[in-house]
LOBAKOL-153595 format. One record per residue (C-alpha): residue in three letters; residue number from 1; x negated, y, z negated. Coordinates in pm, 1 decimal, decimal comma. Example, Ala and Ser with C-alpha at 12.3 -4.5 7.8 and 13.67 -1.06 7.14 Angstrom:
<"ALA" 1 <-1230,0 -450,0 -780,0>>
<"SER" 2 <-1367,0 -106,0 -714,0>>
//
This chain:
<"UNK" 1 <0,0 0,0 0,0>>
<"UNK" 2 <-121,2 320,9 104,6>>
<"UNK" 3 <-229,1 616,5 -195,3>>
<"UNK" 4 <25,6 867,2 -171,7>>
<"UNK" 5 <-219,7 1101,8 -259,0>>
<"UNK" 6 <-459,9 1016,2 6,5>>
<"UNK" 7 <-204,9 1037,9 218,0>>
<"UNK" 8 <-136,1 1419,3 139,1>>
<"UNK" 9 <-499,9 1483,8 138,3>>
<"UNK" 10 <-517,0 1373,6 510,7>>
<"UNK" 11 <-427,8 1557,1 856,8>>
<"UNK" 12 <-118,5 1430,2 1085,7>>
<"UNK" 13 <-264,4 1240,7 1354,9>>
<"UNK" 14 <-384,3 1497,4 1613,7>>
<"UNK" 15 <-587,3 1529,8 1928,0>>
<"UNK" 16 <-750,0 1795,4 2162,1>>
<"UNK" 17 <-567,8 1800,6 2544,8>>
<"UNK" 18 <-518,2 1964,3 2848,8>>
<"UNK" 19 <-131,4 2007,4 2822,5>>
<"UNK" 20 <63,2 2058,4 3133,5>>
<"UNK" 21 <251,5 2400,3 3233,8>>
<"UNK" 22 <578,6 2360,7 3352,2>>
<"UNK" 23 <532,1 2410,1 3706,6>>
<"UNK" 24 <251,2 2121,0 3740,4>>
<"UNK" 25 <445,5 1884,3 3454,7>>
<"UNK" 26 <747,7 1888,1 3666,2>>
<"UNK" 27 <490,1 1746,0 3991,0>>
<"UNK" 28 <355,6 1502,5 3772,3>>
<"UNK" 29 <730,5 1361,5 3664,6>>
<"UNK" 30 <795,4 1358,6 4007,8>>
<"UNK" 31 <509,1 1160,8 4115,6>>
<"UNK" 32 <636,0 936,1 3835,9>>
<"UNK" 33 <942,8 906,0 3960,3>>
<"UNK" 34 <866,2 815,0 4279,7>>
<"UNK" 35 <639,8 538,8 4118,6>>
<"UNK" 36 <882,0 398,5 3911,8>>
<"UNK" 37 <1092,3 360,9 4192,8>>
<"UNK" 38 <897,2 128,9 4397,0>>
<"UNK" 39 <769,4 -110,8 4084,2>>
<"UNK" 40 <1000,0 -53,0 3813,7>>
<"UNK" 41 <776,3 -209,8 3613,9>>
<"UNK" 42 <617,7 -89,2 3264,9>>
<"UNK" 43 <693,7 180,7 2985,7>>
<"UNK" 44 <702,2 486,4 3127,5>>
<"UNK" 45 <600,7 774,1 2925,1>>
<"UNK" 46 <886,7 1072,0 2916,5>>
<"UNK" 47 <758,5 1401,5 3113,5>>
<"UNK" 48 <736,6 1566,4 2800,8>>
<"UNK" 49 <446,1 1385,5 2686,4>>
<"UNK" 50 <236,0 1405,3 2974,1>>
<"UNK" 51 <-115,8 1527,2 2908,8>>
<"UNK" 52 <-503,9 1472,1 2965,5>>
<"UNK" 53 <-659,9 1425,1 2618,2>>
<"UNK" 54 <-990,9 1557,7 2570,4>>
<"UNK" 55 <-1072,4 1424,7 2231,8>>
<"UNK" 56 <-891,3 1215,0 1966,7>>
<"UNK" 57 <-941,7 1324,6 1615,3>>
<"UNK" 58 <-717,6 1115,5 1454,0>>
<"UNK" 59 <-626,4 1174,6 1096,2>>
<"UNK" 60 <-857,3 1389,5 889,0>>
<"UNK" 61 <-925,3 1541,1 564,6>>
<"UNK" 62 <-759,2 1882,8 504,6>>
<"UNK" 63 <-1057,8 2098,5 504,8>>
<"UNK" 64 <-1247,3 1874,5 821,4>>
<"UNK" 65 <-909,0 1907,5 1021,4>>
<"UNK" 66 <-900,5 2370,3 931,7>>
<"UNK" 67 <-1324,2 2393,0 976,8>>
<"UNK" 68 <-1220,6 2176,3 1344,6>>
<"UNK" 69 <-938,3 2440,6 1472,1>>
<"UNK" 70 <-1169,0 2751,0 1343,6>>
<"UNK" 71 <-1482,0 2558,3 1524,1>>
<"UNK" 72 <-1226,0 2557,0 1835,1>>
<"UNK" 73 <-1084,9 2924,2 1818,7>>
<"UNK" 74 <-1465,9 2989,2 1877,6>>
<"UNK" 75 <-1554,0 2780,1 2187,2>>
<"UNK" 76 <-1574,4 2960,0 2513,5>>
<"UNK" 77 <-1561,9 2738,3 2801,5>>
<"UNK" 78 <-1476,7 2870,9 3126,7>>
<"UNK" 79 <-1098,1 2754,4 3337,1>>
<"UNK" 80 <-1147,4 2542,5 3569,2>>
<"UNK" 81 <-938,6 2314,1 3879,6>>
<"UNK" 82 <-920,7 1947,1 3818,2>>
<"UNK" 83 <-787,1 1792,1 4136,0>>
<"UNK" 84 <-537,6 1474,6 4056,6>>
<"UNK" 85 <-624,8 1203,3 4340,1>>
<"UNK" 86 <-655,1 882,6 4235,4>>
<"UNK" 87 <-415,8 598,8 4033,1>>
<"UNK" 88 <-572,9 339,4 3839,3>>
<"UNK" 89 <-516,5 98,3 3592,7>>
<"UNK" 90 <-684,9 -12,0 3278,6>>
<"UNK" 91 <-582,1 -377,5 3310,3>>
<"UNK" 92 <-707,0 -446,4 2933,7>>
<"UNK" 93 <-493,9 -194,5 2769,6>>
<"UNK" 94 <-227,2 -189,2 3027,3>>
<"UNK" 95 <-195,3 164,2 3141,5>>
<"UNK" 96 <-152,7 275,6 3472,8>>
<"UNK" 97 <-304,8 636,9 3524,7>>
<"UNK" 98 <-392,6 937,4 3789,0>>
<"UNK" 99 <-686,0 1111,0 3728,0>>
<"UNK" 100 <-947,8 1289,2 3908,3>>
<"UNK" 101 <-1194,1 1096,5 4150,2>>
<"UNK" 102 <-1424,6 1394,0 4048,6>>
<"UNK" 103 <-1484,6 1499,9 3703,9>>
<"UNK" 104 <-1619,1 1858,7 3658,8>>
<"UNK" 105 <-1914,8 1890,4 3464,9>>
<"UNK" 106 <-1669,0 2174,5 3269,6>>
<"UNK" 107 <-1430,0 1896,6 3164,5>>
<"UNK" 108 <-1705,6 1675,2 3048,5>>
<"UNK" 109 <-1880,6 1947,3 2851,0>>
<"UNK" 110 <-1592,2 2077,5 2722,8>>
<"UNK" 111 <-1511,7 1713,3 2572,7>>
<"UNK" 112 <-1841,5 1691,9 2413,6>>
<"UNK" 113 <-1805,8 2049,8 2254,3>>
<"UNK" 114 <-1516,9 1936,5 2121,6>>
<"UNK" 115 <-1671,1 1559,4 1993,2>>
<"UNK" 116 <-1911,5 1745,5 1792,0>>
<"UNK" 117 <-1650,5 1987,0 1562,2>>
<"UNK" 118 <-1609,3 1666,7 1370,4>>
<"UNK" 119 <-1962,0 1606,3 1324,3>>
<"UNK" 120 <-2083,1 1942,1 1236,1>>
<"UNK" 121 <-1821,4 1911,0 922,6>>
<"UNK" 122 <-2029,8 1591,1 826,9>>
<"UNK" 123 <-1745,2 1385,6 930,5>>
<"UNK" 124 <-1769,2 1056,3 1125,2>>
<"UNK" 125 <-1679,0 1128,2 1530,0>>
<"UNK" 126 <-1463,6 874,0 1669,1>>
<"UNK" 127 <-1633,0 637,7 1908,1>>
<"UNK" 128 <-1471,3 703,5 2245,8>>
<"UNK" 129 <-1586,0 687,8 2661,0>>
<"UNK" 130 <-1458,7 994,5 2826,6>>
<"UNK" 131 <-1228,3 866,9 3127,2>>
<"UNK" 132 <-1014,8 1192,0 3218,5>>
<"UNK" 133 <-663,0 1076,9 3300,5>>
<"UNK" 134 <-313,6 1132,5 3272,8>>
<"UNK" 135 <-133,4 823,1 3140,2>>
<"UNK" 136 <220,3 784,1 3362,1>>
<"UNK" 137 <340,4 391,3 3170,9>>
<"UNK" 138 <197,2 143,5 2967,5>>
<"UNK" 139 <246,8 -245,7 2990,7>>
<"UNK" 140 <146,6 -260,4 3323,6>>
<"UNK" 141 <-78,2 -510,7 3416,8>>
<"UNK" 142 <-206,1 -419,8 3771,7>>
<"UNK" 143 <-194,2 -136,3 4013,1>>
<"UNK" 144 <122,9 -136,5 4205,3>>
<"UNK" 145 <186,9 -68,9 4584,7>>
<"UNK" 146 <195,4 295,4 4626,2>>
<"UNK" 147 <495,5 426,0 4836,3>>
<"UNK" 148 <466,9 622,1 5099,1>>
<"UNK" 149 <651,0 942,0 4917,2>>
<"UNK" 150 <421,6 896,1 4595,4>>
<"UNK" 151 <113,1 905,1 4836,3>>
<"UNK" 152 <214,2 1239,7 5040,2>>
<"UNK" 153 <264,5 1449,4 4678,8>>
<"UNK" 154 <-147,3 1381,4 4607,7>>
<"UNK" 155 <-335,3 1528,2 4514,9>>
<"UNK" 156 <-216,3 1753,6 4250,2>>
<"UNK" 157 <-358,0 2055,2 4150,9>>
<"UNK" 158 <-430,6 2171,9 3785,9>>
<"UNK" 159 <-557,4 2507,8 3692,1>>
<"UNK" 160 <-661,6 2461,1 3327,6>>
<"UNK" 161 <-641,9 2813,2 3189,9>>
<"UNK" 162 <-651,7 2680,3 2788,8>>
<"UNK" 163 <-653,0 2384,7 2605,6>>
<"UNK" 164 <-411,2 2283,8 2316,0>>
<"UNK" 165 <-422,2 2070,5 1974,7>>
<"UNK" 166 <-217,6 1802,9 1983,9>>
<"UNK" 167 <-22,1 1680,7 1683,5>>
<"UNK" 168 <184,5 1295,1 1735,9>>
<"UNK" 169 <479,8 1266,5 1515,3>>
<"UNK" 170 <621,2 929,1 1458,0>>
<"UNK" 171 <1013,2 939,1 1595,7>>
<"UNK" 172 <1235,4 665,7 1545,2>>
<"UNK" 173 <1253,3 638,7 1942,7>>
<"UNK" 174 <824,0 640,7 1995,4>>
<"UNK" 175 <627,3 966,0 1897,3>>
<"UNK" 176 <661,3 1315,2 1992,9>>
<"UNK" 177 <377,8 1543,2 2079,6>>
<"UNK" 178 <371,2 1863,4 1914,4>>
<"UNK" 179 <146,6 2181,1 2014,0>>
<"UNK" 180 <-0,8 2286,3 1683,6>>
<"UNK" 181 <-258,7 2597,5 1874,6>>
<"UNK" 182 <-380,4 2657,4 2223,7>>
<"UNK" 183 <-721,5 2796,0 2295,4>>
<"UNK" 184 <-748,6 3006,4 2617,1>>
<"UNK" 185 <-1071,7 2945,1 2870,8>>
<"UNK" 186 <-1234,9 3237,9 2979,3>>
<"UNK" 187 <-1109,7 3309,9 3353,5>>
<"UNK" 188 <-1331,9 3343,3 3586,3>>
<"UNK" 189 <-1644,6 3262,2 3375,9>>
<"UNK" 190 <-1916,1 3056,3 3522,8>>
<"UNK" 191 <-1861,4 2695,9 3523,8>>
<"UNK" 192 <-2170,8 2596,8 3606,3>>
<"UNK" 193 <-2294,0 2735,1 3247,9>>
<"UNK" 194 <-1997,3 2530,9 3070,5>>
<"UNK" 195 <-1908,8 2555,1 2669,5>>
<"UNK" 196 <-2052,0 2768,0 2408,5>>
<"UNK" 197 <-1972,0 2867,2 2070,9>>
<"UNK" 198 <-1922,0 3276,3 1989,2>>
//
């Protein structure tokens, strides 16, 4: 049985993500859609949850989980495009996924400025390989025939002008995912130089 009291002294289970605006959430549903369609197959995840995580945190102590928002309010990474080309499937886990075929060096660097917060509060990181993607349904074992339609909307475009934390809420129908703060990117900065902290 869990401590009650380590329980309050812990963080709701959060992570760090590239959340959708409405304009590209609503292309991503409908590449869904038009998915889900042809196989049928799978859990698919409601539009509302669709994101790209950038780093899990989990739960945390209190004062790790504050010192990791302040460490974030003071990164300055510069926007960037991600371009959305390619499905896959992790056949071990069972999730099929679109993602870039390219990964910026901006993404990757803002991931690892974000892996270190953790750290720099003496606080284990969690162990993770950075695989940028979107997850569209779980339980599916194999990559499914793409129809035509679902081929013609790619590749989708996403202008990431911030980045959010994340908190997952346990609902009796799944979880919900709750922005708790965004952090804007610095538009029209230098990608090439990627993260820093102010």
């Amino acid at each position: 049985m869990k401590d009650p009291n380590e329980e309050a002294s812990l963080s709701p289970r959060l992570f760090f993500a590239l959340w959708p605006d409405p304009a590209l959430r609503g292309e991503l549903a409908a590449f869904q859609r038009s998915l889900r369609q042809s196989t049928g197959k799978g859990r698919w995840l409601p539009p509302q949850r669709l994101h790209l995580t950038l780093y899990y945190l989990g739960r945390l102590p209190l004062p790790v989980s504050e010192a990791v928002q302040l460490g974030a309010r003071g990164i300055e990474a510069p926007a960037f495009s991600l371009q959305l080309d390619r499905l896959g499937c992790f056949e071990r886990a069972r999730v099929l996924w679109l993602g870039p075929s390219r990964v910026p060096q901006v993404l990757t660097d803002l991931h690892h400025a974000l892996r270190v917060l953790p750290e720099s509060c003496n606080h284990e990181a969690q162990p993770t390989r950075f695989r940028p993607h979107v997850t569209l349904a779980r339980k599916v074992r194999t990559l499914p025939e793409w129809p035509e339609a679902a081929a013609q909307m790619l590749p989708l475009f996403w202008q990431a002008t911030d980045f959010a934390l994340i908190e997952s809420v346990d609902m009796p129908d799944g979880v919900e995912y709750r922005v708790v703060e965004r952090y804007p990117l610095v538009p029209g900065g230098n990608a090439e130089s990627g993260p820093r902290l102010s």
